[in-house]
N, C-alpha and C positions, 0 to 999 in steps of 0.2 A: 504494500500500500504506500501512498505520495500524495503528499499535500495536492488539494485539487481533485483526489477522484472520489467518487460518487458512492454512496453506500445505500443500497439497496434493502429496506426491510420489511418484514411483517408483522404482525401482533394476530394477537385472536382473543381480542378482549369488544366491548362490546364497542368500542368508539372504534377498532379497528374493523369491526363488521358494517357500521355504520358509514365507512370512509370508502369500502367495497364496493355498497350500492349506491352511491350517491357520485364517485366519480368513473362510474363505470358509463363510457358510449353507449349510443343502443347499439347492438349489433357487435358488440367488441365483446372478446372473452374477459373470464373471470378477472379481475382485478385483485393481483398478487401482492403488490408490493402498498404498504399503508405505512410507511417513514420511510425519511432518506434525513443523511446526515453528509456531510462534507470533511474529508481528511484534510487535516490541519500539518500533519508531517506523518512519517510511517508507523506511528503508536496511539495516535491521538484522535477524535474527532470532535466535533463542535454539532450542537444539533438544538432543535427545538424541543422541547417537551412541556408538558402540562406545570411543571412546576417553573418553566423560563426555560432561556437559550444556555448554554452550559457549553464547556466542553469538556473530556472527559477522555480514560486511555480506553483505547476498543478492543477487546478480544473478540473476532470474529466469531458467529452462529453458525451453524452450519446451514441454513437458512437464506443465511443473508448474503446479496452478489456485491461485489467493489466493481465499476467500470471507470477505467481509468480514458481521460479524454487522449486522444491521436494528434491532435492539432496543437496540441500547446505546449510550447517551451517550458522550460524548467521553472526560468521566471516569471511566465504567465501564470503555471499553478502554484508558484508559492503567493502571486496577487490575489488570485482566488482566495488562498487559506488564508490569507492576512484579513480581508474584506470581510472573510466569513467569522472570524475571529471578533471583528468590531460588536458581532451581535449578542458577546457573550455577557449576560449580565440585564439583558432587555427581556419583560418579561412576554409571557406567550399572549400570540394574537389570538383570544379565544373569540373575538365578533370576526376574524378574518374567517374559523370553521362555518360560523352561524352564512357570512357571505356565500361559502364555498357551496354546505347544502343548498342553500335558496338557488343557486345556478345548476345545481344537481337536480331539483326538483324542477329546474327548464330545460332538462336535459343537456346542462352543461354549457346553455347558452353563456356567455359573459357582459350581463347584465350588475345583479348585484357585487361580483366580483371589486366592478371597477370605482365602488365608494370606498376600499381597500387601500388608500395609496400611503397612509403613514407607517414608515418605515421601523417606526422604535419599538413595533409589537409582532414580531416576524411568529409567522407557521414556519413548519419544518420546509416543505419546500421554495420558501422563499430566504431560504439561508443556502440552498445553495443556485435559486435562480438568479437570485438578483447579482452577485459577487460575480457570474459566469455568463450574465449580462452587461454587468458595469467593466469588466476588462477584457473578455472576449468579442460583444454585442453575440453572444450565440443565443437562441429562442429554442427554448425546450419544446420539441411540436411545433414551432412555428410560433408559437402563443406569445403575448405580452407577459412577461413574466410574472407580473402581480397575480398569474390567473393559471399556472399551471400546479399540477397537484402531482402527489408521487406518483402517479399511475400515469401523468403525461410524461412526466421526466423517466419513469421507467419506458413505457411506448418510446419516447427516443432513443436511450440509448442501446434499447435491445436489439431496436430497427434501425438503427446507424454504423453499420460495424467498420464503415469507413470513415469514422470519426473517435468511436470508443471500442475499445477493448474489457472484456471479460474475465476477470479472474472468481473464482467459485469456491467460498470459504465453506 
C-alpha cells in the first residue's frame, strides 16, 4: 500500500445495508463496497467515520481491495494523502448521508446532493474524492465529486484498469 490509493470496504451492519440500497443504479448489480478510506503512507489511512475523520494504522481485511491509481506520480499521491490528511479532526457529515439517500430515493439523481458543498463535515467518500479532485481534476464516474459514493468510486476503479490497479488483501 502508498499514500494515494484507494481502500475499498464493506460492513454488514444496518447503515451498511442501508448505503447498498440507496446507492445502488437500477439495473446495476449488488453494491459491494459501503467505505472507502484513503492511504496516507504504507501503514496508515485516514477515513471518515460516524465518530469524525481520523486517521489510523490499517491492517488489511481480507474483504477489503486497495486500488492503487496508474497515473500519478509519487508526488501527486503523496498530495492526495496530505489533502486527505487536512480532514483529520473534522467531524462527520451526517446531513451529507440524509442528502445522499434523498438522491437515492430519485434514483441517484443529483438533486439534493448539491446543497452538500461545505467542506469541514466530509463522508467517507468525499475524503478521498475531493483531494483526487483538487490535485488530479480526476471524477470518480464522471460525477462532480460532492456526489459520488463508494459504490461510484468503486464502479470506477474496478472498470478503469487502465488507470488503477488491484491488489486483494
Amino acid at each position: 500500500m502508498k499514500s494515494g490509493d484507494i481502500i475499498l470496504m464493506n460492513g454488514s451492519g444496518c447503515v451498511a445495508r442501508w448505503i447498498r440500497v440507496l446507492t445502488r443504479s437500477p439495473g446495476e448489480r449488488p453494491t459491494l463496497f459501503t467505505h472507502i478510506a484513503l492511504a496516507i503512507d504504507d501503514a496508515s489511512i485516514v477515513e471518515a467515520t460516524f465518530r469524525g475523520v481520523r486517521s489510523r494504522s490499517y491492517k488489511p481485511r481480507a474483504s477489503d481491495f486497495i486500488y492503487s491509481p496508474k497515473f500519478l506520480t509519487s508526488k501527486g499521491r503523496r498530495s492526495i494523502a496530505q489533502r486527505g490528511v487536512q480532514y483529520v479532526g473534522a467531524p462527520y457529515g451526517y446531513g451529507k448521508i440524509v442528502l445522499h439517500a434523498l438522491d437515492g430515493l430519485l434514483l441517484g439523481a443529483y438533486v439534493f446532493r448539491r446543497l452538500a458543498f461545505l467542506d469541514r463535515a466530509p463522508i467517507c467518500s468525499w475524503v478521498v474524492a475531493i483531494p483526487y479532485w483538487e490535485v488530479s481534476h480526476y471524477k470518480f464516474a464522471g460525477k462532480v465529486p460532492t456526489s459520488v459514493s463508494p459504490d461510484d468510486i468503486a464502479d470506477d476503479v474496478t472498470n478503469n484498469k487502465e488507470y488503477f490497479s488491484c491488489s486483494k488483501h
